[in-house]
N, CA, C and O atoms as a Tripos MOL2 file, in Angstrom:
@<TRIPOS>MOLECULE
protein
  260   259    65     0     0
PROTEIN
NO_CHARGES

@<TRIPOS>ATOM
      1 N          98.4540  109.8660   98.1650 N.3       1 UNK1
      2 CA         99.6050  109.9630   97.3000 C.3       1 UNK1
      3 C          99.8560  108.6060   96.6560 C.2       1 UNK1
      4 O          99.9010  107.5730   97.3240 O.2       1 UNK1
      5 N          99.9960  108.6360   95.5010 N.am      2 UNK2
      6 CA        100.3190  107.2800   94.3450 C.3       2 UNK2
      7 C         101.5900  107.5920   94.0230 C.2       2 UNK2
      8 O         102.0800  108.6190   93.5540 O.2       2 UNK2
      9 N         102.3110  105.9770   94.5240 N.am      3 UNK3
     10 CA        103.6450  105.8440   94.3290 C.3       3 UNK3
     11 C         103.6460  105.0850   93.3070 C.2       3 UNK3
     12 O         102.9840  104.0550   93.1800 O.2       3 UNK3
     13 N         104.6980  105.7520   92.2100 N.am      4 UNK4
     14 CA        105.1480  104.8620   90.8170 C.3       4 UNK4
     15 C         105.4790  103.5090   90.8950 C.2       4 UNK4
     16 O         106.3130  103.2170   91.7520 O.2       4 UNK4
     17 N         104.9620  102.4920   90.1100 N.am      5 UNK5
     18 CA        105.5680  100.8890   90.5540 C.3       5 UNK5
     19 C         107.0840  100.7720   90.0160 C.2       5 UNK5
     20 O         107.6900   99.7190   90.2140 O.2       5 UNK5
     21 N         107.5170  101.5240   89.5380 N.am      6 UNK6
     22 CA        109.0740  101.4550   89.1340 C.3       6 UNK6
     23 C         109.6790  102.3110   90.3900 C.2       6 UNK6
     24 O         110.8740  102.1820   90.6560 O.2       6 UNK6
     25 N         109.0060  103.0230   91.0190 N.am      7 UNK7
     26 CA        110.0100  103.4140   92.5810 C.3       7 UNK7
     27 C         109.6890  102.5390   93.5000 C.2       7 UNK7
     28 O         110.2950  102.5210   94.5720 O.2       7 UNK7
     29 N         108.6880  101.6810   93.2220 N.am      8 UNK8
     30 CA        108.6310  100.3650   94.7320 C.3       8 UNK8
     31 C         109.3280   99.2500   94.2450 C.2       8 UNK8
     32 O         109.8030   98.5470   95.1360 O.2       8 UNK8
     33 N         109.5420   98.8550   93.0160 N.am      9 UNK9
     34 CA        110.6590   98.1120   92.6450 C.3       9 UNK9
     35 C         111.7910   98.3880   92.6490 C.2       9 UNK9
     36 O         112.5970   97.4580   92.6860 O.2       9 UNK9
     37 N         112.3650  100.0310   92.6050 N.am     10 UNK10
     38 CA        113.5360   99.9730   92.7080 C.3      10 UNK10
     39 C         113.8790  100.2800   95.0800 C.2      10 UNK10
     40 O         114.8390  100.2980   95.8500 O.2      10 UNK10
     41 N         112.8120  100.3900   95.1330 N.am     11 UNK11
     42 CA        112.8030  100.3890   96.8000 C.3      11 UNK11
     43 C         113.3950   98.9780   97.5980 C.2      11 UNK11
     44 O         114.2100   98.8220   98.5070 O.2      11 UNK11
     45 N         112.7140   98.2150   96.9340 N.am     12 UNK12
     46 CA        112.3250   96.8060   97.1610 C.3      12 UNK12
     47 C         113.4220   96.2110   96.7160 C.2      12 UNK12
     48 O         113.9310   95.4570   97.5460 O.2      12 UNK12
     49 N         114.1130   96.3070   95.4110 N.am     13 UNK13
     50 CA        115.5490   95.9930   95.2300 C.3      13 UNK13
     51 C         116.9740   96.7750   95.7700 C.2      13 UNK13
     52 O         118.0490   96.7680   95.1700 O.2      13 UNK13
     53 N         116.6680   97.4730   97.1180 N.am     14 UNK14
     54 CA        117.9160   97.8700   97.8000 C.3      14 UNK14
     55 C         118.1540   97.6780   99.1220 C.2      14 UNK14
     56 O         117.1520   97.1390   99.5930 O.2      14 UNK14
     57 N         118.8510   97.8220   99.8250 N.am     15 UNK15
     58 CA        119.0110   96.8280  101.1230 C.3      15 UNK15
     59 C         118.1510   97.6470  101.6450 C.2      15 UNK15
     60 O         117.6340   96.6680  102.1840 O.2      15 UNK15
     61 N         117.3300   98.7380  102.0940 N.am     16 UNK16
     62 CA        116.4730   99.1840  103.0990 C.3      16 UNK16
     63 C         115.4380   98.1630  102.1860 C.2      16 UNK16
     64 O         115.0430   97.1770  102.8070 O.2      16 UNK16
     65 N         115.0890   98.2670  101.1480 N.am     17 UNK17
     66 CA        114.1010   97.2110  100.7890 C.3      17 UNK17
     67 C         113.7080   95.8650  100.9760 C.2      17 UNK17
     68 O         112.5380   95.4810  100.9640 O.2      17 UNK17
     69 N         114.5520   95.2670  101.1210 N.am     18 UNK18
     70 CA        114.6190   94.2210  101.5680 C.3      18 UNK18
     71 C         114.5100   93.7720  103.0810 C.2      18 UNK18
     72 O         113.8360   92.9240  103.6660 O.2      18 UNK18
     73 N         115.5520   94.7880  103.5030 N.am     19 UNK19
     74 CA        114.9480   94.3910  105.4390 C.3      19 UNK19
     75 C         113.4860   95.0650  105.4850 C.2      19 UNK19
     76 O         113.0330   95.1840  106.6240 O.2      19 UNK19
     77 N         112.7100   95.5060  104.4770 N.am     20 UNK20
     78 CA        111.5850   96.3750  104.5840 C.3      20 UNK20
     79 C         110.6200   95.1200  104.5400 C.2      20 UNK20
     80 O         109.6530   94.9490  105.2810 O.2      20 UNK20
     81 N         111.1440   94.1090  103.3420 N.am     21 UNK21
     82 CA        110.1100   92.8370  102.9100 C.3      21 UNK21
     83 C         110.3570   91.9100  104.0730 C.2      21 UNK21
     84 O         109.4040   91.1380  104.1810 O.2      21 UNK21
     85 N         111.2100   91.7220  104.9060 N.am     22 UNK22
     86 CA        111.8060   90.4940  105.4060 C.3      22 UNK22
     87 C         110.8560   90.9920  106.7310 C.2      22 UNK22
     88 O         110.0810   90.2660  107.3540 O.2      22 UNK22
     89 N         111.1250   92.3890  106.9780 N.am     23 UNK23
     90 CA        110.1930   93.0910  108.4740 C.3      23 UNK23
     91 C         108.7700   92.4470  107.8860 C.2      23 UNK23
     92 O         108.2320   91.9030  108.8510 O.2      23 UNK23
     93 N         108.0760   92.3120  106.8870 N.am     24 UNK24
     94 CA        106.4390   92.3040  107.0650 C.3      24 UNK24
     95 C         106.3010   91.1400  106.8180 C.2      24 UNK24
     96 O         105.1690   90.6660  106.9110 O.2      24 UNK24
     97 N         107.2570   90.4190  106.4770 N.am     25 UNK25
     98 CA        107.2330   88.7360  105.9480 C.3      25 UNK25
     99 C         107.3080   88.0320  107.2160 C.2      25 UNK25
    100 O         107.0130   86.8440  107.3410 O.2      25 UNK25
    101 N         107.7020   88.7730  108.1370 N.am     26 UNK26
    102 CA        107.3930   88.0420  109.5660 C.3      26 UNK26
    103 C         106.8760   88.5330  110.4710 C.2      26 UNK26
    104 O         107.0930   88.0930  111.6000 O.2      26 UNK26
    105 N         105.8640   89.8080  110.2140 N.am     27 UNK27
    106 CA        104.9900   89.6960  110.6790 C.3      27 UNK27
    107 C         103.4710   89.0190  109.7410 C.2      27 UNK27
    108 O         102.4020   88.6840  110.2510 O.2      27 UNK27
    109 N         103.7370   88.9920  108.7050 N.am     28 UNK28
    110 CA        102.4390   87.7950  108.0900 C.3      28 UNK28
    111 C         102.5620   86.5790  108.3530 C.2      28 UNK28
    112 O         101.6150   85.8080  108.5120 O.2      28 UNK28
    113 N         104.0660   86.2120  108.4430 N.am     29 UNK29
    114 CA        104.1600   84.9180  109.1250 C.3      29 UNK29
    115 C         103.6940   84.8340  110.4320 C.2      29 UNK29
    116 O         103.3310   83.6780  110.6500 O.2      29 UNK29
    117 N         103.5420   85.5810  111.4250 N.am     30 UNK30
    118 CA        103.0040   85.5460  112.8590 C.3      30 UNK30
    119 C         101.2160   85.5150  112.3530 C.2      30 UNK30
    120 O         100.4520   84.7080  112.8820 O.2      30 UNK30
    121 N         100.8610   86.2450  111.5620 N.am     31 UNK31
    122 CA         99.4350   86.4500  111.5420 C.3      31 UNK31
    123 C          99.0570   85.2010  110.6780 C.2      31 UNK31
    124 O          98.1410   84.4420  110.9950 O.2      31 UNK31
    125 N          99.6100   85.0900  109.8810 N.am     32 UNK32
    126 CA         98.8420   83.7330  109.1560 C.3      32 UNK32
    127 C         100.0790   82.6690  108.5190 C.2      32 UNK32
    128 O         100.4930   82.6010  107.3610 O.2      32 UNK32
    129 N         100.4650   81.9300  109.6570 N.am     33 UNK33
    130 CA        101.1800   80.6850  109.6930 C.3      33 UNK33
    131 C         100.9750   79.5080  108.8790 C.2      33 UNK33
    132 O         101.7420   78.5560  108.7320 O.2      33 UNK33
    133 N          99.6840   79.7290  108.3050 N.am     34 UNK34
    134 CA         99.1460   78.1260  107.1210 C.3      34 UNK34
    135 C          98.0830   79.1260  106.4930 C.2      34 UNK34
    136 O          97.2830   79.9350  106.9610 O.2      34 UNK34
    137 N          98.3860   78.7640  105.4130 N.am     35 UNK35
    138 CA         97.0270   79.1690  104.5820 C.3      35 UNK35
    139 C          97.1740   77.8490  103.9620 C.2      35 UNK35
    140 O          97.1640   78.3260  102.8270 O.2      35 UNK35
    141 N          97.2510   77.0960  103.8330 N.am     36 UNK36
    142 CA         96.6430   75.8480  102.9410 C.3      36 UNK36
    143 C          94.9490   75.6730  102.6790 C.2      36 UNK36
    144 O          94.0100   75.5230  103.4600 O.2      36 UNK36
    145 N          95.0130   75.7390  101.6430 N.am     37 UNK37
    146 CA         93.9100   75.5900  101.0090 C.3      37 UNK37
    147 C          93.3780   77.2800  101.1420 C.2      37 UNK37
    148 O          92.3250   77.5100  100.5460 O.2      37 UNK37
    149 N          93.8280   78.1040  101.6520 N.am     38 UNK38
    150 CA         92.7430   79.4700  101.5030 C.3      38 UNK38
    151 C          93.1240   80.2230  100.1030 C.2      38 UNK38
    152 O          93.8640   79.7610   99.2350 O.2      38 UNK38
    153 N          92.4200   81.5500  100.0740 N.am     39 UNK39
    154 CA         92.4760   82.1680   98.8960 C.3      39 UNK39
    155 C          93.5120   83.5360   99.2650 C.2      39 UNK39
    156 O          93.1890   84.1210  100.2990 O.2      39 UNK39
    157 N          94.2650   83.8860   98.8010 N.am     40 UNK40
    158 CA         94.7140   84.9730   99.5870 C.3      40 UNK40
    159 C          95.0700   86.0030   98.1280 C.2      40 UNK40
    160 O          95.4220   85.6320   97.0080 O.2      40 UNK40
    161 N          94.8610   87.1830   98.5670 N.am     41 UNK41
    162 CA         94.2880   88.0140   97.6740 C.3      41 UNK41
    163 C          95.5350   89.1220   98.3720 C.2      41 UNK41
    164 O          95.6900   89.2160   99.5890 O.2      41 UNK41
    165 N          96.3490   89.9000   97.3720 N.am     42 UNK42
    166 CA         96.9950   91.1520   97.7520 C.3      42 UNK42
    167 C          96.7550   92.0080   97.2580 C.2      42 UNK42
    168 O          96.5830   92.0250   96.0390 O.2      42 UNK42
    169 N          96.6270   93.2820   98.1860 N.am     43 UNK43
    170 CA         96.1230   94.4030   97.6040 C.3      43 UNK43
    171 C          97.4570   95.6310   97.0790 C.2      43 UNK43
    172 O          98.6300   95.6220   97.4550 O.2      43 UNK43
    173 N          96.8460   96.5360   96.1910 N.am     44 UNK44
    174 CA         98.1500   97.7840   96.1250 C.3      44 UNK44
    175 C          99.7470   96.6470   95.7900 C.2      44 UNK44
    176 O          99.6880   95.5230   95.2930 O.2      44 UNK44
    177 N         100.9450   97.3140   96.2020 N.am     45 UNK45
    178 CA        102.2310   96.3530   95.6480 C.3      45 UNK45
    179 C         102.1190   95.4620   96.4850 C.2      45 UNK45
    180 O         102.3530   95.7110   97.6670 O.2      45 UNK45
    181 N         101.7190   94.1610   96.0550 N.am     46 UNK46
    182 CA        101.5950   93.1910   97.0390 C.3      46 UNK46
    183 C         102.5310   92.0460   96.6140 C.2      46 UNK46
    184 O         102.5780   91.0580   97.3470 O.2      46 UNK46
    185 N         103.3680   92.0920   95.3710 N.am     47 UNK47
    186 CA        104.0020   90.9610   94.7350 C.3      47 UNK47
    187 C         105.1210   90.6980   95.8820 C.2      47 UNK47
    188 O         104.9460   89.7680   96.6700 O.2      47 UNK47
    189 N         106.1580   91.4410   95.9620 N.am     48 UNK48
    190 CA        107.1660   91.1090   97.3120 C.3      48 UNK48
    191 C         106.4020   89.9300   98.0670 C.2      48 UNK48
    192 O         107.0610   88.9010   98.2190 O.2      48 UNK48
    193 N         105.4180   89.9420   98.4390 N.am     49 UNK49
    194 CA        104.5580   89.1710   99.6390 C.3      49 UNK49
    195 C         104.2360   88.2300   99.5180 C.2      49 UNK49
    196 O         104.0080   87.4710  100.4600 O.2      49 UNK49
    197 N         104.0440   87.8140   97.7830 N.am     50 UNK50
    198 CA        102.8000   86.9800   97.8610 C.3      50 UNK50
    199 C         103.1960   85.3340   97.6610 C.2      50 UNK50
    200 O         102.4430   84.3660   97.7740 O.2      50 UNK50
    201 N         104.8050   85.3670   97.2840 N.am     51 UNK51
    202 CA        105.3650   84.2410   96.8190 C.3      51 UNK51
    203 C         105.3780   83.1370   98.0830 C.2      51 UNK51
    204 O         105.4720   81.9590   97.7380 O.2      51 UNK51
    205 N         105.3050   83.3750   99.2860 N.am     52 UNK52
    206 CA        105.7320   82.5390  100.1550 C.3      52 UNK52
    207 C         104.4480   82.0570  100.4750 C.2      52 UNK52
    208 O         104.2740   81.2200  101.3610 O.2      52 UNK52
    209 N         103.3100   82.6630   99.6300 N.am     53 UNK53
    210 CA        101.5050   82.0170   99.9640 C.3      53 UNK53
    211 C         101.4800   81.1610   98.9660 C.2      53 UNK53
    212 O         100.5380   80.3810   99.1070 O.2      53 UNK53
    213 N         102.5630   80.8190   97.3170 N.am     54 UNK54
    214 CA        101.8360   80.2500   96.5520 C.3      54 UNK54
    215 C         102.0620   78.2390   96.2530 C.2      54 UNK54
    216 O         101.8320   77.5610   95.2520 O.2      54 UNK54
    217 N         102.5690   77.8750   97.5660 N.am     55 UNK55
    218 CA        102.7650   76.4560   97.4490 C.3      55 UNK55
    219 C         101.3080   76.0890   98.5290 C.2      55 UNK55
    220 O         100.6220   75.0770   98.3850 O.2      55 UNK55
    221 N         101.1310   76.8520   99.2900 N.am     56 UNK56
    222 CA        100.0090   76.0180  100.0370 C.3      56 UNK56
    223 C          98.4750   76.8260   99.9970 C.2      56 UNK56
    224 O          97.4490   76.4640  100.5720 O.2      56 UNK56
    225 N          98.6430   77.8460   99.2630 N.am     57 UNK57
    226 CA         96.9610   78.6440   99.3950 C.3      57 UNK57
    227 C          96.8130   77.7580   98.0190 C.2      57 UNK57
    228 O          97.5670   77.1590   97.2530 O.2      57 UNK57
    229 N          95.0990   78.0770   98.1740 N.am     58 UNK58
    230 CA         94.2570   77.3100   97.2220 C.3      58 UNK58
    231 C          94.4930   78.2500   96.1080 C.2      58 UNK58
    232 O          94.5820   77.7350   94.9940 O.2      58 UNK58
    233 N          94.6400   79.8510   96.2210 N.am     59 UNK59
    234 CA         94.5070   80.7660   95.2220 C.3      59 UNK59
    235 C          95.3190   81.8590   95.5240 C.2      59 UNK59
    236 O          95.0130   82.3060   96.6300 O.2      59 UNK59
    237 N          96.4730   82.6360   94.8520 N.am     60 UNK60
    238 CA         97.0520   83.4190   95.0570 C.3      60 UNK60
    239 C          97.0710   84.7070   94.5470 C.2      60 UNK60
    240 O          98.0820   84.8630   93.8610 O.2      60 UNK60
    241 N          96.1670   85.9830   94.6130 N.am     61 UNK61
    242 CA         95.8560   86.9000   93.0560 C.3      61 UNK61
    243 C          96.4060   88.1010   93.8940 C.2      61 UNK61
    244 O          96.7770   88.2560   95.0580 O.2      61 UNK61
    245 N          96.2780   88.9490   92.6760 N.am     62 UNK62
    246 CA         97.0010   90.2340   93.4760 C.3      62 UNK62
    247 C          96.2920   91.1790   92.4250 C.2      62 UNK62
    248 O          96.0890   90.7710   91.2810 O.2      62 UNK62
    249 N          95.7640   92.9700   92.9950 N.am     63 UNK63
    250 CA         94.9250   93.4920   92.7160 C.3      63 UNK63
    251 C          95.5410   94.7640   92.8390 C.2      63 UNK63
    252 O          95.1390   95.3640   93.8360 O.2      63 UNK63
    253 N          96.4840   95.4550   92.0830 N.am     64 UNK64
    254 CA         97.4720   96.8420   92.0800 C.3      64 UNK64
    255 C          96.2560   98.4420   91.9500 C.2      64 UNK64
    256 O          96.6340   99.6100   92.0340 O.2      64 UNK64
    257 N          94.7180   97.9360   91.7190 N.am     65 UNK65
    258 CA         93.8800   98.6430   92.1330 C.3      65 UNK65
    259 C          94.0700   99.9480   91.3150 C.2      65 UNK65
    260 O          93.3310  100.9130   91.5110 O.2      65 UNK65
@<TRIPOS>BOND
     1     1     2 1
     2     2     3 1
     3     3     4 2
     4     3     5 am
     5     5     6 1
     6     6     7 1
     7     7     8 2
     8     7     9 am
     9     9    10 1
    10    10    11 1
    11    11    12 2
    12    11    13 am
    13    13    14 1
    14    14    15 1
    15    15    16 2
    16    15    17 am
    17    17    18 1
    18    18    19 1
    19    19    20 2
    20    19    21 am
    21    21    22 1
    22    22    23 1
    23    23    24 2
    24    23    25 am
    25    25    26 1
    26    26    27 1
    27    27    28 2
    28    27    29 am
    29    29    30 1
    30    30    31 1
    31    31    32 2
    32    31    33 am
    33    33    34 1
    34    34    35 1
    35    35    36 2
    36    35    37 am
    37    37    38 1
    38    38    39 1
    39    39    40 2
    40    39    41 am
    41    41    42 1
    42    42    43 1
    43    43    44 2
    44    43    45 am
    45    45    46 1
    46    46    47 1
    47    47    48 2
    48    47    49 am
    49    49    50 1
    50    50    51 1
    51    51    52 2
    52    51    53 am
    53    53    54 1
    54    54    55 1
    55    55    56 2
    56    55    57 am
    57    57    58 1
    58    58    59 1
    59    59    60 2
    60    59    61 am
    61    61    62 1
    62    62    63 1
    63    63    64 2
    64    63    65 am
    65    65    66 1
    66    66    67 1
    67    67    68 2
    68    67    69 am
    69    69    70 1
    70    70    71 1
    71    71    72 2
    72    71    73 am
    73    73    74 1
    74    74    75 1
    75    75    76 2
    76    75    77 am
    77    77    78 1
    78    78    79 1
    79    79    80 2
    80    79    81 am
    81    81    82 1
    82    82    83 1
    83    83    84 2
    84    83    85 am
    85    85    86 1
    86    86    87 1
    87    87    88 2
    88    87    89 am
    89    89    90 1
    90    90    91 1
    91    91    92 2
    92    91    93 am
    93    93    94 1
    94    94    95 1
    95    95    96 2
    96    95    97 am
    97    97    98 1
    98    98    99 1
    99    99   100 2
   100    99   101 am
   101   101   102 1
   102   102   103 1
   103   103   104 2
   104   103   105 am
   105   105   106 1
   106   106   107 1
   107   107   108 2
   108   107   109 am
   109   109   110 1
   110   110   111 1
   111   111   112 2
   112   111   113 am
   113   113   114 1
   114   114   115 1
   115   115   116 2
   116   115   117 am
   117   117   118 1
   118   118   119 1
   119   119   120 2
   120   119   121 am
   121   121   122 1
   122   122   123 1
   123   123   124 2
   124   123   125 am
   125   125   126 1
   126   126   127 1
   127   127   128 2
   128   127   129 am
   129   129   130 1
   130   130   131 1
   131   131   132 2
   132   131   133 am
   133   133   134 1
   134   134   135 1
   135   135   136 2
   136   135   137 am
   137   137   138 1
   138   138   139 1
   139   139   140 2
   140   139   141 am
   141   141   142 1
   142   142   143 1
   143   143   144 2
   144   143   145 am
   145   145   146 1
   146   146   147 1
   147   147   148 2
   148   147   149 am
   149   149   150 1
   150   150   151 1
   151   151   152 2
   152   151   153 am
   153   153   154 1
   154   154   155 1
   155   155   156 2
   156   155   157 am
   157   157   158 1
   158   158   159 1
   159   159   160 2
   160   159   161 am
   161   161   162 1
   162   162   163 1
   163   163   164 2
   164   163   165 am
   165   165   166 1
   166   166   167 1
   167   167   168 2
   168   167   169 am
   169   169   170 1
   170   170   171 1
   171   171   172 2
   172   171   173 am
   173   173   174 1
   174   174   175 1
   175   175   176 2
   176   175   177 am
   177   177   178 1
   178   178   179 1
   179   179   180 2
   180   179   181 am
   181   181   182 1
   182   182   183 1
   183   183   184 2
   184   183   185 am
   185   185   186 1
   186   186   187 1
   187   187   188 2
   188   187   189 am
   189   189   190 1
   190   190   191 1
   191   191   192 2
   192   191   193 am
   193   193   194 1
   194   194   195 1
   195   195   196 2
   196   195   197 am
   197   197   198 1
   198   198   199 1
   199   199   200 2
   200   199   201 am
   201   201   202 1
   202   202   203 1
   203   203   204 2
   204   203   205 am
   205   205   206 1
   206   206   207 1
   207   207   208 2
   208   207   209 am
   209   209   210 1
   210   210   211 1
   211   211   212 2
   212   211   213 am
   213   213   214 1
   214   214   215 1
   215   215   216 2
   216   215   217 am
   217   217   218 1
   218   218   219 1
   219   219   220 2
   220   219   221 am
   221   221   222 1
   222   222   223 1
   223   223   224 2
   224   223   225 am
   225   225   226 1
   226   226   227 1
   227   227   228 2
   228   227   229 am
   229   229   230 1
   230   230   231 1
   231   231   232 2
   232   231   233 am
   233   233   234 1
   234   234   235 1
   235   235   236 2
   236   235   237 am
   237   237   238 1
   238   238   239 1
   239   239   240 2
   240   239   241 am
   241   241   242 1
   242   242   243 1
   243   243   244 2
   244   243   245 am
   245   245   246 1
   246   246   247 1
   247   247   248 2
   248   247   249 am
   249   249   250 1
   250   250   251 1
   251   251   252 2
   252   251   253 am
   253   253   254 1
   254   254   255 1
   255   255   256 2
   256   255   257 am
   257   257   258 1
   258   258   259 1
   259   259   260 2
@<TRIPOS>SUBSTRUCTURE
     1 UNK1         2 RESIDUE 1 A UNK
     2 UNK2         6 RESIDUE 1 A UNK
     3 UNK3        10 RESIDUE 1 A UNK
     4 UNK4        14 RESIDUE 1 A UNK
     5 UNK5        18 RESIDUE 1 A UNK
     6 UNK6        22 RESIDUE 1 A UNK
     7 UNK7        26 RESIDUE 1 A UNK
     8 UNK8        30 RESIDUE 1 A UNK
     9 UNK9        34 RESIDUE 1 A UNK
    10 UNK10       38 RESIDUE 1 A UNK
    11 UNK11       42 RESIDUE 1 A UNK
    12 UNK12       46 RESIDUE 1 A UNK
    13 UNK13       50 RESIDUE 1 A UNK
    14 UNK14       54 RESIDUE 1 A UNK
    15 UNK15       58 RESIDUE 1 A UNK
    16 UNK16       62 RESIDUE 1 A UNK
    17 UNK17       66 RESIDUE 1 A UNK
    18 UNK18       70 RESIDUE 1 A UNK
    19 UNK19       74 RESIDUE 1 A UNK
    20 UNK20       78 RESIDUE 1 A UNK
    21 UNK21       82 RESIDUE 1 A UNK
    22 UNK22       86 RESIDUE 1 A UNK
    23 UNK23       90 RESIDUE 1 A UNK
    24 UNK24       94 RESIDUE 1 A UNK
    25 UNK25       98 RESIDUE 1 A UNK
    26 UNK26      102 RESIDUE 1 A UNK
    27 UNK27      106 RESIDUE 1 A UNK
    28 UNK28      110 RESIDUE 1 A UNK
    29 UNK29      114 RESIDUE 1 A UNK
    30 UNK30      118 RESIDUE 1 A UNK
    31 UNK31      122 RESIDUE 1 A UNK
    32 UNK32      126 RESIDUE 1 A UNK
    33 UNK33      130 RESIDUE 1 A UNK
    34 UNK34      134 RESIDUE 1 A UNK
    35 UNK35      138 RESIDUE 1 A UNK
    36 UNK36      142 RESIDUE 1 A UNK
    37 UNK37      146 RESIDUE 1 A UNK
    38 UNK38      150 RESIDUE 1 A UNK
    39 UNK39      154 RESIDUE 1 A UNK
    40 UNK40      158 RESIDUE 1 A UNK
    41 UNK41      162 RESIDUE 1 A UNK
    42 UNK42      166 RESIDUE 1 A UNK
    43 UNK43      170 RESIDUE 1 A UNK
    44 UNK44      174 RESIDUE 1 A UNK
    45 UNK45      178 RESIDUE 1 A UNK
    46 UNK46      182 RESIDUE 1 A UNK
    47 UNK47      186 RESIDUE 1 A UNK
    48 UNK48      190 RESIDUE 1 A UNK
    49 UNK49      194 RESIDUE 1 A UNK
    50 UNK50      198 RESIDUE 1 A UNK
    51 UNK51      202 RESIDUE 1 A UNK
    52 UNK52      206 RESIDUE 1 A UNK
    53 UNK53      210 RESIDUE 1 A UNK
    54 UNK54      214 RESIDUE 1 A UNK
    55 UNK55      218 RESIDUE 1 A UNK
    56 UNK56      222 RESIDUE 1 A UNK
    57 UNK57      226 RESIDUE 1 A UNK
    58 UNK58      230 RESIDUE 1 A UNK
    59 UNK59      234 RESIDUE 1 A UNK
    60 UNK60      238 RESIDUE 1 A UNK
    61 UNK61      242 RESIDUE 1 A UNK
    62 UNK62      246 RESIDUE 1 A UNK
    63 UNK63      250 RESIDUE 1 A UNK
    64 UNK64      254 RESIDUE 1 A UNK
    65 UNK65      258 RESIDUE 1 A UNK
């Protein structure tokens, strides 16, 4: 099933959305604590995610597939 990117933005902008980003933002923070210098690549809606990789990864891209 393919979800519209205007219903994961409007998901993502309401409070279940947000404790939704904040829940996986710490568990990526448990799994990958430094990326400095790596490449990190998001797949499907990956924008929510990807901002807190783009001061220390070498490369930050994202791939909505």
């Amino acid at each position: 099933m393919r979800v519209d990117v205007l219903a994961l933005q409007r998901f993502y902008a309401s409070p279940l959305g947000d404790a939704a980003r904040r829940a996986a933002e710490r568990r990526l923070n448990a799994l990958w604590p430094n990326v400095e210098g790596l490449d990190v690549l998001g797949l499907g809606y990956a924008a929510p995610y990807l901002d807190r990789f783009r001061a220390n990864a070498r490369r930050v891209r994202a791939d909505a597939g």
